[in-house]
N, C-alpha and C positions, 0 to 999 in steps of 0.2 A: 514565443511562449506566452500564454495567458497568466496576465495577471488574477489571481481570484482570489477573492475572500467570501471564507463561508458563513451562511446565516442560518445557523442553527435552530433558529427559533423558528426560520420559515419551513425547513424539512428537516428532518433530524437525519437523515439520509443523503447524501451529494454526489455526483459525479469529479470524478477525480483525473488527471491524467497522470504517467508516470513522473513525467517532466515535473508537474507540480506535487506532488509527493515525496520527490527529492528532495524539493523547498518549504516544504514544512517542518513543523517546528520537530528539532531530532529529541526524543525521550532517551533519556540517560538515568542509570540506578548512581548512585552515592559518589563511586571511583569514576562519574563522567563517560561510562561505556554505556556501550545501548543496553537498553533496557531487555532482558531477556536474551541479551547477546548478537541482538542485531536489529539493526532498524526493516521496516517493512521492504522500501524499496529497494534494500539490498537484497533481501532475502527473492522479492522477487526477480531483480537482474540476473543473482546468478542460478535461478530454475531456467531463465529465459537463454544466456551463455550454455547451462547442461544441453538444452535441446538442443542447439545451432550445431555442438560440439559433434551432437548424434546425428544431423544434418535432418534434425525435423524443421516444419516453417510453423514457428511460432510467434503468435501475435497477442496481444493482450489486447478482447476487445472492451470490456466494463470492469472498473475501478471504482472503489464506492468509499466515500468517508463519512464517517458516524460519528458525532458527538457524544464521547461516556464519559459521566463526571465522577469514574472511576479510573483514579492515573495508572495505577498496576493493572489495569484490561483493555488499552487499547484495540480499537480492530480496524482492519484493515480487509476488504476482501475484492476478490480479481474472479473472473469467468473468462472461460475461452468457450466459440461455441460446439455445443454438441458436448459438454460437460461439467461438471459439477463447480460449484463453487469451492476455492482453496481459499481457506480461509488460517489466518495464524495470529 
């Protein structure tokens, strides 16, 4: 797994892997739970568990991480090819 740390200042924009989006820092609301009720790469583990379940082949090809110096707006967004960005 790659070590990475992001520089903001160089692209406000970054390539991300799943593996490393695990390992970033988890956003929690007040009671210590994720913030909006789930962290990113959870949410997208289990889109990626629904497919397998339906026996699609799914692969996650670009993950993107954005610096907002806005703490309640995190983003997070994922592309598979041949379709739109899912963004949450």
């Amino acid at each position: 797994m790659d070590n990475k740390f992001f520089d903001f200042e160089k692209a406000k924009v970054q390539t991300i892997t799943l593996e490393q989006l695990e390992r970033t820092h988890k956003e929690n609301d007040v009671y210590n739970n994720p913030l909006k009720g789930i962290y990113h790469f959870q949410l997208l583990n289990e889109v990626i568990n629904m497919c397998n379940e339906q026996h699609f082949n799914v692969e996650v090809y670009d993950l993107f991480a954005a610096q907002n110096k806005e703490p309640r707006s995190a983003r997070c967004c994922a592309t598979s090819a041949g379709r739109s960005p899912v963004r949450r």
